[in-house]
N, C-alpha and C positions, 0 to 999 in steps of 0.2 A: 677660366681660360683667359689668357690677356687678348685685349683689346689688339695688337698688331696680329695678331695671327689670323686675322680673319678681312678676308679683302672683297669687299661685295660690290657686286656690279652697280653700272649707275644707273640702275632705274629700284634699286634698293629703296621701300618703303616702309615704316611702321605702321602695319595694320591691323583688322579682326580678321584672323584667319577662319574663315568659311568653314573648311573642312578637319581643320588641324595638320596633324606629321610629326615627323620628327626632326628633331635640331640636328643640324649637318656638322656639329663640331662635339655636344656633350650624347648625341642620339637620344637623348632624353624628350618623351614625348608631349608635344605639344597639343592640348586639347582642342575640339572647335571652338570657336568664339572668344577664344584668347590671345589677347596683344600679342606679338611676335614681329622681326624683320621677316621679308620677302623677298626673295631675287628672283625676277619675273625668267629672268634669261636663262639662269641656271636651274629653273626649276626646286630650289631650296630656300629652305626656313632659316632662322637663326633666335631661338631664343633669348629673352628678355636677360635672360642670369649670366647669356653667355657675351651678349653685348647689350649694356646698361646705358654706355656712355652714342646718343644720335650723331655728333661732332662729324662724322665722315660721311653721314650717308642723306642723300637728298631729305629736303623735309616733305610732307604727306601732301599730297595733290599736287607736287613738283616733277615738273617732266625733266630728260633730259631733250636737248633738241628732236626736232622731229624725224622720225626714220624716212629712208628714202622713198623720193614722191610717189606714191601708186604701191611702196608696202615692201619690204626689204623680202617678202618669195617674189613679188615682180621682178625686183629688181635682179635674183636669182637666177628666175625663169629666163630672163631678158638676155644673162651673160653666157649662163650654161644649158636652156633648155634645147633639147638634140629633136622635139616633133614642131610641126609649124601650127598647129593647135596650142603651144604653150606658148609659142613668142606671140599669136594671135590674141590669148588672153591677156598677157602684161600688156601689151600695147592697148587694149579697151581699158584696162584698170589706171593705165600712167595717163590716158585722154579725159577719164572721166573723172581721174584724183585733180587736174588739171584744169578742166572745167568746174570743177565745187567748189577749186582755193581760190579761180579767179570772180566766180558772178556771187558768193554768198561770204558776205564781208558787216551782217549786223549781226555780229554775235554767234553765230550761229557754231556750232563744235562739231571738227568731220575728223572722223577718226578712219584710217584706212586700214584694211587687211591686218585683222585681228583674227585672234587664234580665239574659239569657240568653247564658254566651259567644258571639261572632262574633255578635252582630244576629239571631240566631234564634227570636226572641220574647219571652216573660216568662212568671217564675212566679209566682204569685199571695201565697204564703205559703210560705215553708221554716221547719220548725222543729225544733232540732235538743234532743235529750231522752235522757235512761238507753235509753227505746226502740227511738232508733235517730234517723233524717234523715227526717222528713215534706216528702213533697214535695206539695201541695194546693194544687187547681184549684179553685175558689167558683162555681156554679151557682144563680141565684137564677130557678126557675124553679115554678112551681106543675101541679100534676096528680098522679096517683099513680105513683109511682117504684115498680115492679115486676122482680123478677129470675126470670127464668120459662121455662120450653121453650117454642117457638113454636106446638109442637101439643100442650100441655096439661103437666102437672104430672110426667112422667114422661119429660118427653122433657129428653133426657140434652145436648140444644145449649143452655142455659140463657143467656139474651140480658137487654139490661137494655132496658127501655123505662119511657118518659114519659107518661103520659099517652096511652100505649097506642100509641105511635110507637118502632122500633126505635131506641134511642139506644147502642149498644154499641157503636160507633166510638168513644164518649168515652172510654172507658179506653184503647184502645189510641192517639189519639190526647197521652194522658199522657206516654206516654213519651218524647215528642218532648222533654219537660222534665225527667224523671228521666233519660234516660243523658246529658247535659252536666253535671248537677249529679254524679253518680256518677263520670263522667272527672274532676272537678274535687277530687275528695276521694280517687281514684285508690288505692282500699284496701279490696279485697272481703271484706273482714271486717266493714265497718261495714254495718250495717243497714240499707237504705233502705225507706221505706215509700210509694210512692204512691196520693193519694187523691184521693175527688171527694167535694164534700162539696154537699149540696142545701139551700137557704135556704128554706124556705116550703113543702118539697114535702108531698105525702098521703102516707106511709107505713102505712097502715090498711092494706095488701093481707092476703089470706090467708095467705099464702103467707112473708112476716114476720114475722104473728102466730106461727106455728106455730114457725118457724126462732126466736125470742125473740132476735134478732140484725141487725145491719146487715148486707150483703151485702157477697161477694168475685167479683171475675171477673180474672183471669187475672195476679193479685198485687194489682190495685188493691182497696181499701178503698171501699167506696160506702156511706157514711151520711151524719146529720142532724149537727149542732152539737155536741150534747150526747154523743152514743156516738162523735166523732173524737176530742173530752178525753179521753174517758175512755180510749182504747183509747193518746193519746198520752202518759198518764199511767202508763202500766201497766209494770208492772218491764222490766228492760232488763241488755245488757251493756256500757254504756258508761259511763265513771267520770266522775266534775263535770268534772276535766280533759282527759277526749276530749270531752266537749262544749263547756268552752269553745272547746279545739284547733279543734277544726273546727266551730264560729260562728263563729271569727275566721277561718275559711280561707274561707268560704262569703260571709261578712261584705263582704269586699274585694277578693273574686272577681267576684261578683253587684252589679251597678254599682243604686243605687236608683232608677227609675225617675223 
């Protein structure tokens, strides 16, 4: 098939396809783990036989500019979403996409609202640091965020509630988004860190004041804006070159929303 007849979007890459498919032009199928184009956008392959010549299409670990701030469904949510639960969410994702690109400027790779292997949802923010791999959920929700035993300060079941409603589901419902990123970088040495980060919330409880710290339950990180920086900023064992490594792995992994 000639080379003009095939017009591929610009985030078109030549990579090891994962899973394999079939070629979108000869249908001829392409096995796992064999070179082939990608077009992240359109969801199709393009075999090797059927285009030879790279000439048109970005080179590998080449982006095109960045999608819009806080994730092009934000930015969706933002223009057409009809409940005040969804303009609620793009507004915590465009604050917190906002706060990453302004205070984390050594190197560090933040990738926004990406689409999840095999169609199983999206993560909000991954960002990849000396730290380790933040994986972070944006929650733009108001009331006091409390971590506390259900019958008083000593009780040793310590639960996260909102505004005085048991909301501890949300961390464990995290994971849903960390072990596909963690299969994806497939190397238990690296660090992951999952977090939920609260836009707007009351942190005044007592029970913070005293602890002088954001809260942990069950690996998850649960703080405000300012103490996820800071804790993503915080020394690490990962050299500039394992993080660009695995930005770029994560990068073209994690299709952009």
């Amino acid at each position: 098939m000639s080379n003009h007849t095939i017009c591929p979007g610009p985030n078109t890459c030549f990579k090891r396809l994962r899973f394999g498919g079939a070629c979108s032009f000869c249908h001829g199928r392409v096995p796992p783990d064999e070179w082939a184009w990608h077009d992240p956008d359109a969801k199709k392959i393009i075999c090797s036989r059927c285009r030879s010549a790279p000439a048109s299409f970005r080179p590998v670990g080449e982006r095109v500019p960045s999608p819009p701030v806080g994730g092009s469904s934000v930015l969706q949510w933002s223009q057409s979403g009809t409940t005040r639960q969804r303009r609620k969410g793009a507004t915590g994702e465009y604050l917190i996409d906002t706060c990453l690109h302004r205070d984390l400027h050594d190197g560090e790779i933040i990738l926004n609202d990406r689409r999840l292997p095999g169609g199983c949802g999206n993560v909000d923010h991954v960002v990849v640091a000396p730290s380790g791999v933040w994986i972070i959920d944006t929650k733009h929700r108001k009331g006091r965020i409390e971590y506390k035993g259900q019958k008083g300060i000593f009780d040793a079941d310590e639960r996260l509630f909102i505004d005085g409603r048991d909301c501890t589901h949300l961390t464990d419902d995290l994971y849903a988004q960390v072990i596909p990123v963690a299969s994806l970088i497939g190397d238990r040495s690296i660090p992951i860190h999952p977090a939920l980060v609260f836009v707007n919330g009351d942190w005044s409880s007592v029970v913070r004041l005293l602890m002088g710290k954001p809260y942990s339950h069950n690996g998850v990180y649960i703080a405000w804006p300012k103490a996820l920086v800071s804790k993503i900023k915080g020394d690490g064992q990962l050299s500039p070159r394992e993080v660009a490594r695995i930005g770029s792995l994560l990068d073209s992994q994690l299709v952009a929303m």
